[in-house]
C-alpha positions in Angstrom: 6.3 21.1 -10.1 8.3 18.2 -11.3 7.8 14.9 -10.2 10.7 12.4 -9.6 10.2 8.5 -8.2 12.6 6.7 -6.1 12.6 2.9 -8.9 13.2 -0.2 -6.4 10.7 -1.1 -4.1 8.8 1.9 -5.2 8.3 1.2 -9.3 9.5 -2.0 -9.5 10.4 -4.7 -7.1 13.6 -6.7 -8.3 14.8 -9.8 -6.8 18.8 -9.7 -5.3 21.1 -12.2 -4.6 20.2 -13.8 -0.8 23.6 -13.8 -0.5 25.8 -11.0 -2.2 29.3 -12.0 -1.0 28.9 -15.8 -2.3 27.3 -14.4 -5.5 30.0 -12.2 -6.2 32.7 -14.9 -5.3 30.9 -17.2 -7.8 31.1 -14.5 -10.6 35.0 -13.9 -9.9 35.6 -17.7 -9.9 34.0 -17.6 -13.3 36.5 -15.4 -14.4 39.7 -17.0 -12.9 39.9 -14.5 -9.9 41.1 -15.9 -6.9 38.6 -15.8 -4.0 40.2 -15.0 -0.5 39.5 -17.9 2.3 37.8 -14.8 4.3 36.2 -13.1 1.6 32.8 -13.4 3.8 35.0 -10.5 6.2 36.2 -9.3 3.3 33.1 -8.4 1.6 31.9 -7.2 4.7 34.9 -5.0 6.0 34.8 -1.0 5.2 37.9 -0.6 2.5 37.3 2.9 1.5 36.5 5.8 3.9 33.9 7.8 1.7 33.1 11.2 2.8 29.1 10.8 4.8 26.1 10.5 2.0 28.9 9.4 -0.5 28.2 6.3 -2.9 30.9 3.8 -3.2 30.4 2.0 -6.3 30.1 -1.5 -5.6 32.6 -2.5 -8.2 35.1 0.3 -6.1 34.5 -1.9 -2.8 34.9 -5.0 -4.8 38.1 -4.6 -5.6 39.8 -3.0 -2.2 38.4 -5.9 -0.4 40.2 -8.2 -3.0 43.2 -5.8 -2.5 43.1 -5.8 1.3 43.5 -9.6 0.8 46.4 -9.3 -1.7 44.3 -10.6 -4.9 44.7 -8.7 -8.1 41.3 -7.7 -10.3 42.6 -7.0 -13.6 41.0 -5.9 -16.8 37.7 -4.4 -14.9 36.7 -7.6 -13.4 35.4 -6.2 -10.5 32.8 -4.3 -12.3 32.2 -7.5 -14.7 31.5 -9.6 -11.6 29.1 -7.0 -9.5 27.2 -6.5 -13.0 26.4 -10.3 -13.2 25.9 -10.8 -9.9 23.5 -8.5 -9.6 21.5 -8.9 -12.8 17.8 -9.4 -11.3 14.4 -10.2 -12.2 12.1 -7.3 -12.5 8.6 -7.0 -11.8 6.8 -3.5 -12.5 4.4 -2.7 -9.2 0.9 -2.1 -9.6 0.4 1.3 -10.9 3.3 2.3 -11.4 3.0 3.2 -15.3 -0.5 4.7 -15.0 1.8 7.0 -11.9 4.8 8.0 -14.6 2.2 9.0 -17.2 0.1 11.1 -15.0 2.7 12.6 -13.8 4.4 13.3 -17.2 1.6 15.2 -18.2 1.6 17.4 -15.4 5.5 19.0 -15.7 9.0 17.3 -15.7 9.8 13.5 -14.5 12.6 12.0 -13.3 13.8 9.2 -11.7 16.2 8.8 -8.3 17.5 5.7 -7.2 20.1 4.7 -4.4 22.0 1.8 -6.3 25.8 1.3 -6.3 25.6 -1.0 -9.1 26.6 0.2 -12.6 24.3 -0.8 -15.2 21.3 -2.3 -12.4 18.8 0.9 -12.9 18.8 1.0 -16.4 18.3 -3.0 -17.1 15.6 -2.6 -14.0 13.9 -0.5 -16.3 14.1 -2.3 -19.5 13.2 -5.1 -18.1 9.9 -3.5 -16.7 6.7 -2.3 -18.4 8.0 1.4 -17.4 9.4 3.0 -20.7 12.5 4.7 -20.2 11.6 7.9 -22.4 8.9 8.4 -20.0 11.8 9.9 -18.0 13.2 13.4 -18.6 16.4 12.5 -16.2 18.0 9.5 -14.8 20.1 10.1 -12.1 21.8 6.8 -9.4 23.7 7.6 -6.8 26.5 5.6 -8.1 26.5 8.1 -11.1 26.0 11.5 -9.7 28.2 10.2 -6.1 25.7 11.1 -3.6 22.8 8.6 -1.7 19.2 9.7 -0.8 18.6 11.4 2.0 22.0 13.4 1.1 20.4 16.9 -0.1 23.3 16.9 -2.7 21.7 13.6 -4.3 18.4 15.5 -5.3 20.0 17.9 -6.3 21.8 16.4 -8.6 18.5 15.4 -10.2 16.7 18.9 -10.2 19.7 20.0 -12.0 19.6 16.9 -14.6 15.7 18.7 -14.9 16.5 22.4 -15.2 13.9 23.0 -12.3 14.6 24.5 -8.7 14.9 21.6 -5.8 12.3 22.9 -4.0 9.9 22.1 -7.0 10.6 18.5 -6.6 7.7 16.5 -4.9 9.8 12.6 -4.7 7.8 9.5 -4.7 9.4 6.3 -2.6 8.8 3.9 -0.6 11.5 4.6 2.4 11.0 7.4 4.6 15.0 7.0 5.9 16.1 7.8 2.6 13.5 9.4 -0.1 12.2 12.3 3.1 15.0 13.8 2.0 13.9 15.8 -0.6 12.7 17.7 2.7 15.8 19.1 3.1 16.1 21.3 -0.1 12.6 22.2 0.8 10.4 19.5 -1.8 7.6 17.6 -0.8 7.6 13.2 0.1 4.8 11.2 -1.1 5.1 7.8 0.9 3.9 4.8 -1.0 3.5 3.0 1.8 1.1 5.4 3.2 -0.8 6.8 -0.4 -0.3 3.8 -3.4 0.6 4.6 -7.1 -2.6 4.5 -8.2 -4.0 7.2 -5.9 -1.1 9.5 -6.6 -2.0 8.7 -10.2 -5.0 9.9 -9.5 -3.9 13.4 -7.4 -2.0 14.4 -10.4 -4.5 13.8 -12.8 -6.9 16.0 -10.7 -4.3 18.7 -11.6 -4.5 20.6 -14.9 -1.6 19.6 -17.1 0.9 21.5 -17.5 1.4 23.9 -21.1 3.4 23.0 -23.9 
């Protein structure tokens, strides 16, 4: 069995911009961008047709809604300007350590989050009392392509792990999106319904796992 958790809202709750457009405009002003008159509709408008279950990095969408507008994004800015807009506070949720280590002691661990931000999960984590090397694999869906529920995203995950997908038994807090480990035949544990500390406590009632 290997274990992997969904990280925001289930782990650790971060807090986002109440407004991402306006945040995002702020950043590019920052860095002498030009900021549309529309860019609300801009922000908001589909600019690239991704194939269904597809990520599209933020940064990606970023910049075709400043290109639909005729506004230039040079030298990476629209990846500079998502990263700082989206640069959060973190708080680790109760039990979620005691969850990671009782888990890590009964097979692999990894961790699967939907987040088309580049760099967000990894500064999440530091910024949390969750140690990253408690994770054998970290896999995003705007690094492996694919969003939960899309059977190809935990997939990519029980690869990163060296185990078979229908070993995985996924831990989240969003039955739209983290049930899909039901598809490549793995098993949901709903926060919502059973909490961190009493899944902490169903793995620990299991014998660990040989060396």
């Amino acid at each position: 069995m290997a274990v992997t958790f969904d990280l925001f809202g289930t782990l650790v709750d971060a807090a986002y911009p109440a407004d991402p457009a306006a945040a995002v405009a702020v950043e590019l002003e920052g860095l002498g961008v030009a900021v549309p008159d529309d860019w609300d509709d801009a922000y908001r408008e589909v600019h690239i047709d991704a194939p269904e279950g597809a990520e599209v990095p933020l940064p990606a969408h970023v910049s075709a809604a400043l290109g639909s507008r005729g506004v230039d994004a040079p030298n990476n800015a629209a990846r500079r300007v998502v990263v700082n807009a989206f640069d959060p506070e973190v708080q680790t949720r109760p039990g979620a350590v005691a969850a990671v280590a009782a888990a890590a002691e009964r097979g692999p661990v990894g961790l699967l989050s939907n987040c088309s931000v580049p760099e967000l999960a990894r500064r999440a984590l530091i910024r949390s009392n969750l140690s990253n090397d408690a994770f054998d694999a970290t896999v995003t869906s705007v690094a492996c392509g694919w969003r939960k529920p899309d059977a190809r995203a935990f997939e990519a995950v029980s690869e990163a792990l060296g185990v078979p997908p229908e070993t995985l038994l996924h831990v989240g807090d969003d039955a739209r999106t983290d049930s899909g480990v039901e598809r490549v035949g793995g098993e949901f544990v709903d926060v919502t319904d059973t909490s961190l500390s009493a899944f902490a406590a169903r793995m620990e009632s299991l014998e660990p796992e040989d060396d």
